[in-house]
N, C-alpha and C positions, 0 to 999 in steps of 0.2 A: 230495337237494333235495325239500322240498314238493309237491308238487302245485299249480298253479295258479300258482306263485311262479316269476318267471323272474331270470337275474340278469342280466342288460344294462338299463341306465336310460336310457330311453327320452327324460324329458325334465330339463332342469336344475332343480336345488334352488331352494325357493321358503322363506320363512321362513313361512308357513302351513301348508307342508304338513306334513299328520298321518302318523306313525310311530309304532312300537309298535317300545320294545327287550324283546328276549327273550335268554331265558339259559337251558341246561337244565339247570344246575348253578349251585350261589353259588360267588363267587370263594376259593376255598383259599388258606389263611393263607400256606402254601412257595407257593404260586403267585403270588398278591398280593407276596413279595418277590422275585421275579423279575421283574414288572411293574413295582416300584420301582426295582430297582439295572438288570437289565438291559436292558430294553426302554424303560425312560423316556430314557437318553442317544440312542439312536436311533433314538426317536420323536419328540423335541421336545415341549416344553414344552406346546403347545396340544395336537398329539394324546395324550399321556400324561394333559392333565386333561380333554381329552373319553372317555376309555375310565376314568377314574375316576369320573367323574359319571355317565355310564352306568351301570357295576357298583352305584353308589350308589342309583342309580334303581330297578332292577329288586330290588334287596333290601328295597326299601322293601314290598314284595309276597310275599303269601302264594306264590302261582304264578310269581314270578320273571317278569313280563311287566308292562307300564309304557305307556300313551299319551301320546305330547305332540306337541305341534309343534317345529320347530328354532326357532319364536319363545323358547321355552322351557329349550332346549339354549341358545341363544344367550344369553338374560339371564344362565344359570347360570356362563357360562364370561366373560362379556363380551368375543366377537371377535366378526368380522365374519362376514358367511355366505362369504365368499371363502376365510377360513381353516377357518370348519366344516369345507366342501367340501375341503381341502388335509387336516386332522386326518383325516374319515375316511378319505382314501385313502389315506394313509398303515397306519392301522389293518390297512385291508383288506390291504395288502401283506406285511403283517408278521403277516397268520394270525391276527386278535385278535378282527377283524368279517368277517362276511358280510350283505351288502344282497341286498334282492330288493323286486323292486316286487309290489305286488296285481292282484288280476285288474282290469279295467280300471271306474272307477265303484265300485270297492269302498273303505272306509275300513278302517283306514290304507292310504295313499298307498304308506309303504315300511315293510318290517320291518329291523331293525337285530337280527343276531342276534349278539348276543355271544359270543367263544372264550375258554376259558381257554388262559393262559398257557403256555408249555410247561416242562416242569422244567428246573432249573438244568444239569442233566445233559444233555439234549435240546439246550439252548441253544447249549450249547459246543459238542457234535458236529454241526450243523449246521454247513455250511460259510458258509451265506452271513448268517446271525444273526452267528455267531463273530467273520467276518472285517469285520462294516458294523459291531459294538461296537467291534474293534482300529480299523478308522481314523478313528474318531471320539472315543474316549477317549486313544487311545497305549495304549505297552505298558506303562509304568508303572500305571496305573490296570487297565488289562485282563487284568496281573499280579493284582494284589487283587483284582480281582473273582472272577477263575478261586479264586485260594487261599480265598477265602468259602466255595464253593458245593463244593470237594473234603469227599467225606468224612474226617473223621478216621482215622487211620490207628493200630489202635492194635499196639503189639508185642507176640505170643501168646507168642513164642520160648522161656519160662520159664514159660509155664501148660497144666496138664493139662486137658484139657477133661470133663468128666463130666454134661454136657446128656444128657437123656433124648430119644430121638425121639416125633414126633406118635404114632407105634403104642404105642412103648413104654407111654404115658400114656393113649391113647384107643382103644377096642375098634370095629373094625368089622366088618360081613359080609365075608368075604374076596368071596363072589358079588357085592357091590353097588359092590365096589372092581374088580372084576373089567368087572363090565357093568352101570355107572350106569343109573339109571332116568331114563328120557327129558326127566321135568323139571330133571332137571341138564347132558344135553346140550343141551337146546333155551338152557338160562339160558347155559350158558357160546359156545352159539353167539352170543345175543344181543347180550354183551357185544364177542366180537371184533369181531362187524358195528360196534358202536358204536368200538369203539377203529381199528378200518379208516377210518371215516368222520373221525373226528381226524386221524392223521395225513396225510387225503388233503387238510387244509384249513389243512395247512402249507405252505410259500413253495415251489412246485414250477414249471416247467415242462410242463405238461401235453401240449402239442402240438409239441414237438420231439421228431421222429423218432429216438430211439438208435439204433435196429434199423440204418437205414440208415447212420448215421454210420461205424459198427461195417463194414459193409459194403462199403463207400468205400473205407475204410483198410484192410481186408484184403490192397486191392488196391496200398494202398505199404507194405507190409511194415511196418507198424505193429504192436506188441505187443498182444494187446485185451486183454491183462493189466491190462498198465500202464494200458489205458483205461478200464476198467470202475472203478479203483482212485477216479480221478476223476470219478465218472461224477455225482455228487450236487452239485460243482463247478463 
């Protein structure tokens, strides 16, 4: 989180008030079709074309950042602020936004930070995405959707393979493969910290206790096998 930026809102939505969407990525084309097929059915109709008009908005921008008011948001989608306030939170539940108000007196009011989508693959294995698409489509449709987004399967069973490996083709220091130079551990640190803070801003739980769940049940003879199996559940 930011600095300065908290996320509890303090007071209700106002159609004046000034917002800045921000994005620290443009929407990916595989992403953008998961936001179509999967996340539109169970997000509804308004919050699917407020999280579209967003991603619209901020690509309009060099720096991927956009000022309006919801007077603005509002014209573009034509609902009410009753449904605004229902679209984002929806959003917000489903991993897509993060809201944070400003320091107090300061312009924008709120920031609206937009998430990319998660891959088709994430989708499914997620239990609680997976299972609110199954009872709102059925399993007919949640059949085709899943068969979409499977990789193709191809049959090697009768081909020899003769691919060359990355060494075979490209020479390096054995020493620099051995013990990279610190601007390569520092970049590849950066990236986990960044790919840590995605998936920390998927649909979780934060302040249920496992530990002690775990704990409890030790005490009725409970498997924690079979518990932890569930645990994302």
């Amino acid at each position: 989180m930011k600095r300065g930026l908290i996320m509890a809102e303090s007071k209700p939505l106002a159609s004046k008030t000034a917002v800045a969407i921000v994005a620290t990525t443009r929407l990916q084309d595989e992403r953008r079709r998961v936001l179509d097929l999967l996340y539109q059915p169970i997000l509804g109709v308004a919050a699917y074309s407020l999280a579209t008009v967003m991603w619209q908005q901020v690509s309009l921008t060099a720096d991927l950042k956009v000022e309006v008011t919801h007077t603005d948001l509002l014209a573009l989608l034509n609902i009410s602020m009753s449904t605004l306030k229902e679209s984002r939170q929806r959003l917000e539940g489903a991993g897509l936004l993060r809201t944070f108000e400003n320091q107090p007196d300061r312009l924008p009011e709120l920031i609206y930070e937009l998430q990319q989508p998660v891959s088709g693959e994430m989708f499914f294995n997620d239990d609680l995405l997976s299972l609110l698409l199954l009872e709102v489509v059925g399993e007919r449709q949640f059949d085709r959707l899943r068969q979409a987004f499977l990789p193709r399967q191809l049959k090697r069973d009768k081909w020899h393979e003769v691919s060359k490996s990355f060494l075979d083709v490209f020479s390096l220091d054995n020493r620099l493969i051995a013990t990279p130079p610190k601007l390569i551990e520092a970049t590849k640190a950066a990236f986990s910290q960044s790919d840590s803070s995605v998936e920390t801003d998927q649909p979780t739980a934060p302040d249920f206790d496992f530990s002690l769940l775990s704990d409890l049940l030790k005490r009725s003879y409970i498997d924690l096998t079979d518990l932890r199996q569930y645990r994302q559940l």
